[in-house]
C-alpha positions as CSV (number, residue, x, y, z in Angstrom):
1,X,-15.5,6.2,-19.8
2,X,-12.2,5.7,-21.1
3,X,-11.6,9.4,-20.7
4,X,-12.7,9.9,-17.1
5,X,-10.2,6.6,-16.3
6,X,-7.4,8.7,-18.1
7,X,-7.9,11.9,-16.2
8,X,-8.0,9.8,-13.1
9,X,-5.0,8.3,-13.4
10,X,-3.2,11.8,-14.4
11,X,-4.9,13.2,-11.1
12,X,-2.6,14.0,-8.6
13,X,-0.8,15.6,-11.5
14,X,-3.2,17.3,-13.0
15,X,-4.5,19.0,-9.3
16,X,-0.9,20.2,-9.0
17,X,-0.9,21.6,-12.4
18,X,-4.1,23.5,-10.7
19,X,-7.2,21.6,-12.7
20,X,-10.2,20.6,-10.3
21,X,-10.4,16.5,-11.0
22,X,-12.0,14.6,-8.6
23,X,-11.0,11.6,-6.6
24,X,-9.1,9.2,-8.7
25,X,-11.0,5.8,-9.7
26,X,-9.5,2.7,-7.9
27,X,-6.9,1.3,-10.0
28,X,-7.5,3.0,-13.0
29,X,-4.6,1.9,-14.7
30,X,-6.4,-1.6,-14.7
31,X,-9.9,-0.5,-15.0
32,X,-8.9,1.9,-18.3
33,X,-7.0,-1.4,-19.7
34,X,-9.8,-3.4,-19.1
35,X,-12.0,-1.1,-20.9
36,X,-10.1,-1.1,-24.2
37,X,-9.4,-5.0,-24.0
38,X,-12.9,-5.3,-24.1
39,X,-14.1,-3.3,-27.0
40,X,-10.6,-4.1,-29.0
41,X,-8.3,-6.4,-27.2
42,X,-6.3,-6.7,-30.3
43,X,-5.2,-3.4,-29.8
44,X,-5.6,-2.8,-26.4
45,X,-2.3,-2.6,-25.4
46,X,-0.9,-0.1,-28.1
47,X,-4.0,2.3,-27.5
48,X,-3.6,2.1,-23.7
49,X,0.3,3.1,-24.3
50,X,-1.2,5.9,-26.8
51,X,-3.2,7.6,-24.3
52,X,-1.1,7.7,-21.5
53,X,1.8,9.1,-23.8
54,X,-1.0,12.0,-25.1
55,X,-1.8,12.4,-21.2
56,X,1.9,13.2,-20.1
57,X,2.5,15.2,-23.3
58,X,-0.4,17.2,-21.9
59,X,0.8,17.5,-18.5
60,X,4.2,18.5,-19.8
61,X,3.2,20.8,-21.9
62,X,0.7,22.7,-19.9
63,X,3.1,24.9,-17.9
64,X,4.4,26.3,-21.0
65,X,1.0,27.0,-22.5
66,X,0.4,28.9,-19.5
């Protein structure tokens, strides 16, 4: 799923921010562009760039929430 390619590719980041993810996907930056090109490929590009921005505001944000 889309989602599972985003948390893979946020995972070494996400382990040292102490959340269990397992083993990142091979190439997931591909595989999660691929994905959205597919069901939207007019738009693949901006919503790929949308959910890695909400990732890193997550993984920012995170150690202050803490």
């Amino acid at each position: 799923t889309e989602a599972a390619l985003l948390a893979s590719i946020g995972a070494p980041r996400l382990r040292r921010l102490g959340f269990d993810v397992p083993s990142p996907f091979m190439d997931p930056e591909h595989r999660l562009y691929s994905c959205l090109a597919r069901s939207a490929p007019d738009t693949a590009h901006s919503r790929y760039n949308s959910l890695v921005r909400r990732l890193v505001s997550f993984e920012r944000a995170w150690p202050c929430a803490r």
